[in-house]
C-alpha positions as CSV (number, residue, x, y, z in Angstrom):
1,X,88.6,-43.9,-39.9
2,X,89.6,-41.7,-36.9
3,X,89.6,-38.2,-37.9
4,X,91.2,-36.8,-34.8
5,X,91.5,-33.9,-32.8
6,X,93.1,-32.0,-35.9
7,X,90.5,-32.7,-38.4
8,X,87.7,-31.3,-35.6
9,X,89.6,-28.6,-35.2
10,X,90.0,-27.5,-38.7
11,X,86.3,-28.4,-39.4
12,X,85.7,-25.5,-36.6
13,X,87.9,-23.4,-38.0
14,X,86.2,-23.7,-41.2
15,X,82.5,-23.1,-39.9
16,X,84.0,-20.0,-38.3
17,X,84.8,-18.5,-41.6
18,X,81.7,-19.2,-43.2
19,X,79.8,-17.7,-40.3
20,X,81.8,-14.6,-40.4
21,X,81.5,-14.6,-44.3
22,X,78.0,-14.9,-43.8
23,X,77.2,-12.2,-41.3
24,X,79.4,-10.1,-43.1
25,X,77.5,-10.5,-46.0
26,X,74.3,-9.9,-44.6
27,X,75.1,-7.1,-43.3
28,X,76.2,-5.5,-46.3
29,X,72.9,-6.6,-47.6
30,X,70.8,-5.1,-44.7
31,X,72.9,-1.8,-45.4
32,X,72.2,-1.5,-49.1
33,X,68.4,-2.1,-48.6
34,X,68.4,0.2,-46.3
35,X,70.5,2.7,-48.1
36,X,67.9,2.4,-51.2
37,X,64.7,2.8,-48.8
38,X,66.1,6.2,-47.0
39,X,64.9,9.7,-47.9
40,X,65.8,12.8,-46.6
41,X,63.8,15.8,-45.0
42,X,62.6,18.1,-47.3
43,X,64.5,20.9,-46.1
44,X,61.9,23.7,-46.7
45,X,59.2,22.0,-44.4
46,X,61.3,19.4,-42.4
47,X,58.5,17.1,-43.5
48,X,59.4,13.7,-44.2
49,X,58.0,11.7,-47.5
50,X,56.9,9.2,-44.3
51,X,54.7,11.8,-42.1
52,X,53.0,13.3,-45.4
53,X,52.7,12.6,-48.7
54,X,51.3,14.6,-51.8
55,X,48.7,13.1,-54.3
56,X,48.9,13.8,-58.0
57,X,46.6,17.2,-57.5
58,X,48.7,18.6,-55.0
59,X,46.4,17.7,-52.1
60,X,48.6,16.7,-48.7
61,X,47.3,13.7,-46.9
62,X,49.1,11.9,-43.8
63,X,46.8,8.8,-43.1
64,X,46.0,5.6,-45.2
65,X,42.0,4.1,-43.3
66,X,40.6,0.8,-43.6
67,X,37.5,0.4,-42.7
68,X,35.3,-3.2,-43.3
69,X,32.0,-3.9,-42.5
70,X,30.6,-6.9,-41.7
71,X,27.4,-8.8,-40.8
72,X,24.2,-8.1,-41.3
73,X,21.0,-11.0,-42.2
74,X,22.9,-11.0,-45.9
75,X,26.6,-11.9,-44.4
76,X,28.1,-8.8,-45.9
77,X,32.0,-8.2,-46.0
78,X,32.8,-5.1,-47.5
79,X,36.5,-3.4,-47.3
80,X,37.2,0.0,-48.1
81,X,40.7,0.8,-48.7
82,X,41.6,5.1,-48.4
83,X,45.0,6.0,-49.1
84,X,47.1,8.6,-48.1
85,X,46.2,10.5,-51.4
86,X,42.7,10.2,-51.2
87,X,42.5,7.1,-53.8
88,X,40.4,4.2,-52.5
89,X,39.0,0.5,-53.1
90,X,36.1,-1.1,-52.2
91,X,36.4,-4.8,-52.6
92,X,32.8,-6.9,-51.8
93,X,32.3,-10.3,-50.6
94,X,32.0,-11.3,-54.2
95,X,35.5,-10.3,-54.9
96,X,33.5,-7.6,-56.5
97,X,35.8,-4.4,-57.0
98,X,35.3,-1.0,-57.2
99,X,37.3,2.4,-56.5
100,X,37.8,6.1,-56.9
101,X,38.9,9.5,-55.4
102,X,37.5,11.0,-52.0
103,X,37.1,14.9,-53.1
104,X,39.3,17.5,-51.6
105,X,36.6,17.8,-48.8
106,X,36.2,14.5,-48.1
107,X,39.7,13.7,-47.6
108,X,40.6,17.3,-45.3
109,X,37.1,16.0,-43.4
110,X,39.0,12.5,-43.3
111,X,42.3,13.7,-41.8
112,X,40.1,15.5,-39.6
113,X,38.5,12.9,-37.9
114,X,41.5,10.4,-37.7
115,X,43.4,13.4,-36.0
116,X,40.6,13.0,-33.3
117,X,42.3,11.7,-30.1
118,X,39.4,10.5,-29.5
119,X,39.7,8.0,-31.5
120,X,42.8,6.3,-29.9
121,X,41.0,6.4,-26.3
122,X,38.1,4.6,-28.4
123,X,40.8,2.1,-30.0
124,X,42.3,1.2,-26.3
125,X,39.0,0.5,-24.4
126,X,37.2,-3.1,-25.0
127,X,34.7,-3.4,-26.8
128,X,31.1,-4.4,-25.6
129,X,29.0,-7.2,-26.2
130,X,25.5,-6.0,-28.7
131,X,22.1,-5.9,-27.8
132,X,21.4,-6.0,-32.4
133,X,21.3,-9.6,-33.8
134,X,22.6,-9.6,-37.4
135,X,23.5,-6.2,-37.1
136,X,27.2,-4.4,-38.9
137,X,30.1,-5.4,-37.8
138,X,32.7,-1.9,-38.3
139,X,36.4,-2.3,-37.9
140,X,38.4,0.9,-38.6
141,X,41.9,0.8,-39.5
142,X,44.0,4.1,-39.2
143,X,47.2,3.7,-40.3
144,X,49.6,6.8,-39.3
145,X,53.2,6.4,-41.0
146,X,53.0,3.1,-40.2
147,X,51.8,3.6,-36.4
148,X,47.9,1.8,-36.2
149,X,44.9,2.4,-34.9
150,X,42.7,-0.3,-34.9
151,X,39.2,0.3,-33.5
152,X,35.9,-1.5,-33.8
153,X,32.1,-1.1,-33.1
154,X,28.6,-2.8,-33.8
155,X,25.9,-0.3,-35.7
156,X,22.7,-1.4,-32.4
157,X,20.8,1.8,-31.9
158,X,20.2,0.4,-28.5
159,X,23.7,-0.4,-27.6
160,X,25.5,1.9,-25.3
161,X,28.4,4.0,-25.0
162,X,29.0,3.7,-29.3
163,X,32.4,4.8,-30.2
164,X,31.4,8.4,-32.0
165,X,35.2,8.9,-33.6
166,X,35.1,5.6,-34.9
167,X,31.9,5.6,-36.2
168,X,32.3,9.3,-38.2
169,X,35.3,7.7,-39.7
170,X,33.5,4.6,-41.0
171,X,30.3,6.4,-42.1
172,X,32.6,8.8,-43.7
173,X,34.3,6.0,-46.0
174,X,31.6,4.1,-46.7
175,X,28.9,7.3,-47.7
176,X,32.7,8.2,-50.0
177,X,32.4,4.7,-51.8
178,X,28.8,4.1,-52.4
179,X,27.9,1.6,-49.7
């Protein structure tokens, strides 16, 4: 059966429609998501809720840090989870859990240090190959309203040029969790 020019042309005029429907619709849907996700300023500091936040004792904090550790003759993979309020979680190789609150200290010395620009330059360079066998493995993860820092060294007393910035940040979290 021979459609015909007319039936093609309907059959375009049709998947028109629903394409327009479609975008239409989606971007009504992209609107109301984003409608539901946006905050103002707060007016008295012209802080928004995405450069600071405030943790249930009224402490401010900006950054959320990862930091993992690796390596070692044992295989160990830790990762140490800081948020922006301070709270953390350690979670082991095991699957192992554990977590708790940096101190009011801690978490001014940890907004500190990942304030350090420093610690970019040390995230943008290469890192170098170890003179340690089964030695740990740091990576350091500073997330900064959703802008990251990613930066990573090995713990060799013999190796060169060790990323100081990076290293304070990871010693920092790990001494703060009990490893």
């Amino acid at each position: 059966m021979d459609l015909g020019p007319v039936a093609g042309a309907r059959a375009t005029r049709g998947t028109r429609r629903h394409i327009r429907l479609f975008t239409v619709a989606a971007v009504a849907a992209l609107l109301a998501f984003g409608a539901g996700c946006a905050t103002a300023a707060d007016p008295g500091t012209g802080n928004t809720p995405e450069s600071t936040t405030e943790s249930p004792d009224g402490r401010v904090a900006g950054v959320a840090v990862t930091v993992e550790k690796t390596g070692g003759i044992a295989g160990v993979n830790d990762r140490v989870s800081v948020e922006r309020d301070g709270s953390w979680v350690k979670v082991g190789r095991e699957g192992k859990q554990a977590s708790g609150t940096l101190s009011a200290d801690q978490l001014s010395q940890l907004q500190t240090l990942t304030a350090d620009p420093e610690l970019a330059k040390e995230a943008a360079r290469s890192p170098q190959p170890s003179n340690c066998r089964d030695a740990f493995n740091y990576t350091v993860t500073v997330d900064r309203a959703g802008q990251k820092t990613i930066s990573a060294y090995t713990d060799c007393p013999s190796d060169k040029d060790i990323p100081v910035a990076t290293q304070k940040v990871a010693l920092l979290v790990m001494d703060a969790s009990g490893n």
